[in-house]
C-alpha positions in Angstrom: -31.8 -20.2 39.1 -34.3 -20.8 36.6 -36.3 -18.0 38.0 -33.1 -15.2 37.6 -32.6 -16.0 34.0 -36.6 -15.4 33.2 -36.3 -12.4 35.2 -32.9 -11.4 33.4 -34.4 -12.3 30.3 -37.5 -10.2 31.1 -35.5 -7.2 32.4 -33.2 -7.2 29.0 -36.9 -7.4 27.1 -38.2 -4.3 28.6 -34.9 -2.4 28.2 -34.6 -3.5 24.3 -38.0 -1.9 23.3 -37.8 1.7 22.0 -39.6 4.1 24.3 -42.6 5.9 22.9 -41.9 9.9 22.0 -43.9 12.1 24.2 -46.0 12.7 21.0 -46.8 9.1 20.9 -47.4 9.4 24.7 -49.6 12.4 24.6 -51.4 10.5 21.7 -51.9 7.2 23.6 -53.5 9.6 26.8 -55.5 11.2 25.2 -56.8 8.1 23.5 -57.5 6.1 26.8 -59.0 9.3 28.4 -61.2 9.7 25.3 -62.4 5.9 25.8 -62.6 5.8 29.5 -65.1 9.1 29.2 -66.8 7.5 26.9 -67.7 4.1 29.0 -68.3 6.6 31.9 -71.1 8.7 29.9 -72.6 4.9 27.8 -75.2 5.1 31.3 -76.3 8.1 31.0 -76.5 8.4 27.2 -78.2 5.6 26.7 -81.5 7.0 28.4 -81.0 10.5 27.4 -83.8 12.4 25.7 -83.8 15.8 24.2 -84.9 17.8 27.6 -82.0 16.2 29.4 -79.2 17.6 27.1 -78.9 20.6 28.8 -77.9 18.7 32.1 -74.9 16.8 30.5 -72.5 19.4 30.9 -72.8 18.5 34.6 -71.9 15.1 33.7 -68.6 16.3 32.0 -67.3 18.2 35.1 -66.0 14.8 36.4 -63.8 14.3 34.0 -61.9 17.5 34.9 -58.0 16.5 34.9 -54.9 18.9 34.4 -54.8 20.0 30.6 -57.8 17.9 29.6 -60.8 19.1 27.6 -63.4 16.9 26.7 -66.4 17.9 24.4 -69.6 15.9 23.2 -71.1 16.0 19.9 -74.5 14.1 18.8 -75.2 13.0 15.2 -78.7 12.5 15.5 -79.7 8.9 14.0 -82.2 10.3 12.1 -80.0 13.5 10.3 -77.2 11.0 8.6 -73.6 13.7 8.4 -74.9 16.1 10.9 -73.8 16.6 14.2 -74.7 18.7 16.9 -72.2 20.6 19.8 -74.2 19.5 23.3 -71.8 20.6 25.8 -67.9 20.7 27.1 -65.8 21.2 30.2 -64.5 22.7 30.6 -66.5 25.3 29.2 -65.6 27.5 26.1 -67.9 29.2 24.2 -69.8 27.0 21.6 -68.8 29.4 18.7 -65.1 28.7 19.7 -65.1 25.0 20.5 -66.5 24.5 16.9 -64.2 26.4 15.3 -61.3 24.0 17.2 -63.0 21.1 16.2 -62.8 22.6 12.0 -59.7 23.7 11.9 -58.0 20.7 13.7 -60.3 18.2 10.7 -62.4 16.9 13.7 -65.9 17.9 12.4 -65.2 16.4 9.1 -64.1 13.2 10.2 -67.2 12.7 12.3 -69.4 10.5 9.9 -66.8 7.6 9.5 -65.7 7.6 12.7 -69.2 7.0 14.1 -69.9 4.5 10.9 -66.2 2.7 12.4 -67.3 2.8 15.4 -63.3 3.1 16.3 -61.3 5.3 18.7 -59.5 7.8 16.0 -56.4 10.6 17.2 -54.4 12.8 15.7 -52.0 15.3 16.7 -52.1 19.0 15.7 -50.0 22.5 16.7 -52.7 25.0 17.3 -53.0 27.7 15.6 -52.4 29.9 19.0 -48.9 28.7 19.6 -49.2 26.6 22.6 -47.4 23.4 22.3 -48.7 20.1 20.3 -51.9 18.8 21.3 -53.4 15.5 20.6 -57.1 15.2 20.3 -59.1 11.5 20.4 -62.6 11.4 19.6 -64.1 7.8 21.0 -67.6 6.8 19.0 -71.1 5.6 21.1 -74.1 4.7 19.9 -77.2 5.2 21.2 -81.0 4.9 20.5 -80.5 9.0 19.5 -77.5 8.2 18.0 -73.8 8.5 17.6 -72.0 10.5 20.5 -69.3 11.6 19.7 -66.7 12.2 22.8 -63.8 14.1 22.0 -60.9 14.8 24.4 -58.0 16.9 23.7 -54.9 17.1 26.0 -52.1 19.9 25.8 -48.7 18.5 25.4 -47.5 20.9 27.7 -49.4 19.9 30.6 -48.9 16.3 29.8 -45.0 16.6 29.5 -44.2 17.5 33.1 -46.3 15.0 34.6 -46.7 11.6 32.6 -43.7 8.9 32.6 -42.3 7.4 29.0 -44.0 4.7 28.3 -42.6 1.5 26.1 -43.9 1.4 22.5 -46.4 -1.2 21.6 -44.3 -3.8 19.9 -45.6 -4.7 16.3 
């Protein structure tokens, strides 16, 4: 009996939290795919030198997933503020991808985000009309220095596919 009423109790627990928006949704996934790239590349950036930049975009093809971009940035630990575009997937032009990254306040946010050292998201409504997007850009630091990996998912992709998800209580 005492096991029913911890399960009852646990049951009316679950069902008493508000569920997350898919905004919040969309947020949280791109925020976990945005970290989880980032532990996947730590290996390889952490031995990378300048000749091997061009081979990263090879790298990023793994993380492929339905509505998913991912791009990597590199703020040199010698050039404090600056930050260089080394590759996405999947591939847009360069001229394109930073214009994205401007207009959605990405590029502008780099420095303290690398000086964090702390996930940061956001949601935006591009310009284009599709439907909301949510961007997270996960820091790593290196002997180069600061990576910067940013993945933005579509909410229009995400919608169809990815179950509510409880809040996180306060």
């Amino acid at each position: 009996m005492l096991t029913l009423a911890l399960g009852s109790s646990a049951v009316y627990s679950l069902f008493s939290k508000p569920h997350a928006s898919p905004d919040d949704a969309l947020l949280q996934r791109a925020q976990n795919e945005s970290h989880e790239a980032s532990q996947k590349l730590r290996p390889l950036l952490r031995g990378v030198t300048i000749a091997d930049l061009p081979k990263i975009s090879q790298q990023l093809q793994q993380f492929e997933a339905k509505g998913s971009r991912i791009r990597l940035l590199l703020g040199p630990v010698d050039e404090k503020g600056s930050f260089y575009f080394v590759s996405s997937w999947a591939a847009g032009s360069a001229d394109a991808e930073r214009q994205d990254l401007i207009s959605d306040g990405i590029i502008d946010r780099l420095a303290e985000i690398c000086h964090s050292q702390q996930t940061f998201s956001l949601l935006h409504h591009p310009a284009s009309g599709r439907k909301t997007e949510a961007t997270a850009v996960s820091p790593l630091t290196t002997q180069m220095g600061c990576w910067a990996v940013v993945t933005t998912l579509s909410g229009s992709d995400f919608s169809a596919t990815a179950p509510m998800m409880p809040a996180a209580s306060d």
